[in-house]
VMD Tcl script that draws the C-alpha trace (Angstrom):
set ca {
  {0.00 0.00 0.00}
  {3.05 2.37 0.87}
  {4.66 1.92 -2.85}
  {0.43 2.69 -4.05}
  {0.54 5.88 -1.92}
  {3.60 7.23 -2.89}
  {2.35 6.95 -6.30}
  {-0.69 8.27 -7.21}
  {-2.60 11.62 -4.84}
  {-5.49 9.30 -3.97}
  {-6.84 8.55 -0.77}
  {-9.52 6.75 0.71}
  {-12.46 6.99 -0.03}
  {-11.45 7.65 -3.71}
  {-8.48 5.01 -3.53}
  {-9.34 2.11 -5.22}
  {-5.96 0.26 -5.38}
  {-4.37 -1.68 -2.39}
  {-1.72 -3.35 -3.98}
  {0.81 -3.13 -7.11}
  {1.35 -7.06 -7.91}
  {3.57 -6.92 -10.59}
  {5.33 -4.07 -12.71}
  {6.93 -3.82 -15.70}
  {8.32 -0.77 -18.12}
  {4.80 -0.41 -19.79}
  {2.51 -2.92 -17.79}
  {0.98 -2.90 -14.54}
  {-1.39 -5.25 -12.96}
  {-2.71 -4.14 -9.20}
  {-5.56 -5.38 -7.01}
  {-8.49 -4.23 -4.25}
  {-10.38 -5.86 -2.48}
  {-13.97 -4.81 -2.51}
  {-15.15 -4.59 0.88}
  {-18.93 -4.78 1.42}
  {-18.69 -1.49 3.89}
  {-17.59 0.47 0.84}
  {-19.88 3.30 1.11}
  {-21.06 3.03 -2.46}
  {-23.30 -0.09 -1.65}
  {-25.32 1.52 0.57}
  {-27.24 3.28 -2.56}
  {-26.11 1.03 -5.33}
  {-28.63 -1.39 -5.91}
  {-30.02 -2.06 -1.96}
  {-30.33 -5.18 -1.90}
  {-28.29 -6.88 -4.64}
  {-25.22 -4.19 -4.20}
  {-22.67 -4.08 -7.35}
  {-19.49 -1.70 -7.69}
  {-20.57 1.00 -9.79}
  {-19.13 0.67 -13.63}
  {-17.31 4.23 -13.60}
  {-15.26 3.47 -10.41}
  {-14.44 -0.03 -11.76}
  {-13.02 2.03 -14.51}
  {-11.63 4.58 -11.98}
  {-9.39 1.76 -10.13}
  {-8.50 0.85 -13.88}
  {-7.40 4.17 -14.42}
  {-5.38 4.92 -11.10}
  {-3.76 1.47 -12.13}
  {-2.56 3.54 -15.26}
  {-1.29 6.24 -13.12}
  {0.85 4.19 -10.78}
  {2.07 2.97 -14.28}
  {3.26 6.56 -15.09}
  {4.49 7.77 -12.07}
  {7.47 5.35 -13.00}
  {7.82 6.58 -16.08}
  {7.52 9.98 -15.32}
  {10.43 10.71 -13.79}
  {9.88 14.64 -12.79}
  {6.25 16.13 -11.77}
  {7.61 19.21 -13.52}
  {6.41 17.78 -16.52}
  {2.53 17.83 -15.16}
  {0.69 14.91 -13.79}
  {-1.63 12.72 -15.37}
  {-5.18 13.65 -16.15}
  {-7.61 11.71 -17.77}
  {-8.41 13.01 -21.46}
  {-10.20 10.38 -22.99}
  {-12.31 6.77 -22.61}
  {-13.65 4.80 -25.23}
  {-14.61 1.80 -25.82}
  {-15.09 0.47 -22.68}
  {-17.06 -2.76 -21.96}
  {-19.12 -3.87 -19.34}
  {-19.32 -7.80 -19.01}
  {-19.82 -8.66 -15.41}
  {-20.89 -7.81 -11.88}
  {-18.50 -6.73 -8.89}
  {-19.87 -7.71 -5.49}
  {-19.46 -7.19 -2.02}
  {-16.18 -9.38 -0.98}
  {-14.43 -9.86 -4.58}
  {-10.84 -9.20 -5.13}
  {-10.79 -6.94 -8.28}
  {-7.59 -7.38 -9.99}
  {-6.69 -4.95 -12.10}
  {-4.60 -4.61 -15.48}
  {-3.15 -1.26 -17.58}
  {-0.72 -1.04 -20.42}
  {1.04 1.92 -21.98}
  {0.11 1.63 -26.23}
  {1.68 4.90 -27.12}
  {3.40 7.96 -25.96}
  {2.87 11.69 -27.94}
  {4.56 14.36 -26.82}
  {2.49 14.97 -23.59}
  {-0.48 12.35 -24.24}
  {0.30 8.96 -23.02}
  {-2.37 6.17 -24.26}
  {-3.46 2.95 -22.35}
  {-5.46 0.23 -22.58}
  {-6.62 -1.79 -19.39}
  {-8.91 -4.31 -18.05}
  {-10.43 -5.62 -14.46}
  {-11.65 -9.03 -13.42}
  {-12.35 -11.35 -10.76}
  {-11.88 -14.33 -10.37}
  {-10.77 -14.65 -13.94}
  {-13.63 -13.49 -15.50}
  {-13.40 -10.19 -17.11}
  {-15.61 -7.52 -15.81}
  {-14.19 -4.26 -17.85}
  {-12.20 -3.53 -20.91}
  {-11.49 0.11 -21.89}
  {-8.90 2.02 -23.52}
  {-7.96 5.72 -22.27}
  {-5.77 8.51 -23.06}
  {-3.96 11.15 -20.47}
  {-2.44 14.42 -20.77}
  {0.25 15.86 -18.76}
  {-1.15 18.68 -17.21}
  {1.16 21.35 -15.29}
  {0.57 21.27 -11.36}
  {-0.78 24.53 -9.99}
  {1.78 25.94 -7.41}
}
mol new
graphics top color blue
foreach p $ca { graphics top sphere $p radius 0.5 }
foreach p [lrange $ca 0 end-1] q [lrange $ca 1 end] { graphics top cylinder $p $q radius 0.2 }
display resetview
C-alpha cells in the first residue's frame, strides 16, 4: 500500500488500489479488495449491491497512473489527467467481498499524451475492458 501511496494523490475513499502485484516498463497489474462497507453499496442497488461501472473504470485508471508515475520521472512535466475513454465494456458484476484485480498497459506515448489500454476481473472473469488517453497537465503551485 506504501509503494500505491507514494504513487498516485489518492486517498480513501477515492483510492481504489491496495496493492501493485507486478510491474513492468509499460505494464501494470494491481488489485483491491472490494469490501462490502464500501460506502457506495449503501445506494447502489439495496439489496443486490454491485461496484458501480465508472469506479471499476476509476481503479482501472489509477492502475494507469501508478504505471506513469514510474515513467515519469519529474512532476515538472505535469501529472496525469484523464483526457479520454472509449470503448469500454461492461461484461460482469463486482460484489461485495471480490478481489478486483486490475490490469493497464502503456500503447503509445505523444509528446504529452500517453495512451493505455486496461482491463479488471475477478476471479478470472473479465468484468471491464477500456482504452484511455492522459495528458500531462502542469501542477498549480
Amino acid at each position: 500500500m506504501e509503494q500505491v501511496l507514494k504513487a498516485i494523490p489518492h486517498r480513501p475513499p477515492f483510492l481504489f488500489v491496495d496493492k501493485i502485484v507486478e510491474m513492468t516498463e509499460n505494464r501494470i497489474k494491481t488489485t483491491k479488495e472490494i469490501s462490502p462497507e464500501e460506502p457506495f453499496f449503501k445506494g447502489h442497488y439495496p439489496g443486490n449491491p454491485i461496484m458501480p461501472g465508472v469506479l471499476i473504470c476509476e481503479s482501472i485508471f489509477q492502475t494507469g497512473a501508478i504505471l506513469l508515475s514510474s515513467i515519469i520521472s519529474d512532476i515538472s512535466d505535469g501529472i496525469p489527467v484523464l483526457t479520454r475513454i472509449s470503448n469500454a465494456k461492461f461484461k460482469n458484476m463486482v460484489k461485495p467481498g471480490d478481489l478486483l484485480d486490475m490490469e493497464a498497459e502503456l500503447v503509445e506515448k505523444v509528446s504529452n499524451a500517453f495512451f493505455l489500454k486496461g482491463s479488471a476481473s475477478v476471479a478470472g472473469k473479465t468484468v471491464v475492458t477500456v482504452e484511455f488517453a492522459v495528458s500531462l497537465a502542469k501542477p498549480e503551485i
